[in-house]
C-alpha positions as a Markdown table, in Angstrom:
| # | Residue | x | y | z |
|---|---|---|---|---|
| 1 | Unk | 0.0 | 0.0 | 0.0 |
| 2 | Unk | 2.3 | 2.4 | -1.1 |
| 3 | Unk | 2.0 | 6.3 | -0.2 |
| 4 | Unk | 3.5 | 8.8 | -2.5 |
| 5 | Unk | 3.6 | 12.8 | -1.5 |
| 6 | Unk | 4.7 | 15.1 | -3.9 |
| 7 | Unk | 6.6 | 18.8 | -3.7 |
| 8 | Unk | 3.8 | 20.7 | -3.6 |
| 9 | Unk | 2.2 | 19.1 | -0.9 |
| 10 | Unk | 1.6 | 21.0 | 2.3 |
| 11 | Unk | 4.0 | 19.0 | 4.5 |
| 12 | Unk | 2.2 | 19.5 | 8.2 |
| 13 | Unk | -0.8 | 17.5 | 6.6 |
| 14 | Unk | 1.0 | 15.3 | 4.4 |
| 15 | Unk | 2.5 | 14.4 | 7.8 |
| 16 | Unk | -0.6 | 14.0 | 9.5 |
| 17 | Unk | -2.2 | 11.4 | 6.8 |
| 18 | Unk | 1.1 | 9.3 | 6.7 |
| 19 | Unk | 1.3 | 8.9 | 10.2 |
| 20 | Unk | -2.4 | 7.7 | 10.1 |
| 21 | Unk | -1.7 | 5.6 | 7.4 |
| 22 | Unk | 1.1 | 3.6 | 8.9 |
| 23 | Unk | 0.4 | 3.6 | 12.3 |
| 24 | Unk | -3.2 | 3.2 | 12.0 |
| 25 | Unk | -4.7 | 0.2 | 13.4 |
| 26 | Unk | -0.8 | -0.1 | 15.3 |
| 27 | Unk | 0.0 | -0.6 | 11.4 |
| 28 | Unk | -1.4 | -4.1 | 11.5 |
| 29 | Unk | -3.7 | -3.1 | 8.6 |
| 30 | Unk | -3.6 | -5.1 | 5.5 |
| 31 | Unk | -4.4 | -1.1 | 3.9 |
| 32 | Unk | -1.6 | 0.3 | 6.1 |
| 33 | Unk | 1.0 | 2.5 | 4.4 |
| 34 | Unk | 3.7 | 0.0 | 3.8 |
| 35 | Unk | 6.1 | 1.8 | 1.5 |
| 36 | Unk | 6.4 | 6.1 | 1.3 |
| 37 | Unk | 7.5 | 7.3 | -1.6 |
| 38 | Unk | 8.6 | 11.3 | -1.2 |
| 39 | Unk | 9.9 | 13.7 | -4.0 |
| 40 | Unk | 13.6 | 14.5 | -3.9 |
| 41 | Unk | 12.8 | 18.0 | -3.2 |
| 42 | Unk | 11.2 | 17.0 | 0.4 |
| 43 | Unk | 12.8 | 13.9 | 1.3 |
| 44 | Unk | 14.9 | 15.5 | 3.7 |
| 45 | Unk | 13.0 | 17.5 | 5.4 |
| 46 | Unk | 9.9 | 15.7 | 5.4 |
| 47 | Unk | 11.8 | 12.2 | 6.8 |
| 48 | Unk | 13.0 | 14.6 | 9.5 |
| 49 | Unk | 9.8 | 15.3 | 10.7 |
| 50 | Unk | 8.3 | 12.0 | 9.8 |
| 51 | Unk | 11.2 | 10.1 | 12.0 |
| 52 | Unk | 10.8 | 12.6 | 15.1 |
| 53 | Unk | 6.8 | 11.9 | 14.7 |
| 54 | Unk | 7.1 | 8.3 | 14.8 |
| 55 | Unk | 9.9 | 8.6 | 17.6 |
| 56 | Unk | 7.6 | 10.7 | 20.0 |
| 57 | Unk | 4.1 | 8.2 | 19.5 |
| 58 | Unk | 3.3 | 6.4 | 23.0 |
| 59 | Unk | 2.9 | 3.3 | 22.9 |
| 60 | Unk | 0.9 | 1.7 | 25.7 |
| 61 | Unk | -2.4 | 0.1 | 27.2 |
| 62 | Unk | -5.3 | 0.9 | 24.7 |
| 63 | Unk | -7.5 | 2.4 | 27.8 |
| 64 | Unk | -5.0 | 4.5 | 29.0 |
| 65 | Unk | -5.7 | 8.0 | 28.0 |
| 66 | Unk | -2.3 | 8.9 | 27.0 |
| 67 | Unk | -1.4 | 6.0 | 25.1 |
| 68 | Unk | -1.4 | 6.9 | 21.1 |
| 69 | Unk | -1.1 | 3.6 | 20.0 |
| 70 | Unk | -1.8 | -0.2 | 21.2 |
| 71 | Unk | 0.0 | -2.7 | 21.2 |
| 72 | Unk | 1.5 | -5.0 | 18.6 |
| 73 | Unk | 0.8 | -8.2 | 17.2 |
| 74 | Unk | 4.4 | -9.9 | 17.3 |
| 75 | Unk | 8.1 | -9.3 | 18.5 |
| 76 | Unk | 8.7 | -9.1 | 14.5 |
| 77 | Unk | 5.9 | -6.2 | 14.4 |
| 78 | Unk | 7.7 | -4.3 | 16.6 |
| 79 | Unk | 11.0 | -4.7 | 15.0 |
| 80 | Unk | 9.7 | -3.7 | 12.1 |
| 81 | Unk | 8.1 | -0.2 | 13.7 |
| 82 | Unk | 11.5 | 0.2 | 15.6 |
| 83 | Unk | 12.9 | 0.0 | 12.0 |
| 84 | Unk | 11.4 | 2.5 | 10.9 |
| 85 | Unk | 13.6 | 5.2 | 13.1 |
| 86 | Unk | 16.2 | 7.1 | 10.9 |
């Protein structure tokens, strides 16, 4: 399920619906946004803010107010999220 965002994309949203995307669900979705595809032009920046996003999500008991996102399926799950950190 690939996500592509292009140049002229405002980034602060782009942000917000590729987070959703793969971490939805705890990115146990079979639509989850497996692969991002970014335009030279942002790459940098926006896999900055992209890393420091997925960094700062709270992973925790699903009834706990504070948690952002439950927990995962498998010891390979999480190896794959932790992974995902530049």
């Amino acid at each position: 399920s690939p996500v592509a965002v292009f140049n002229d994309a405002k980034i602060d949203n782009a942000l917000n619906g590729v987070t959703a995307s793969i971490f939805g669900a705890s990115g146990q979705s079979c639509i989850a946004g497996s692969r991002l595809y970014l335009q030279k032009e942002i790459y940098d920046e926006f896999l900055e803010k992209i890393s420091v996003k997925a960094k700062n999500i709270v992973i925790g008991q699903p009834m706990n107010e504070s948690t952002q996102m439950g927990p995962l399926a498998t010891q390979q799950q999480i190896k794959n999220c932790s992974a995902f950190s530049v």
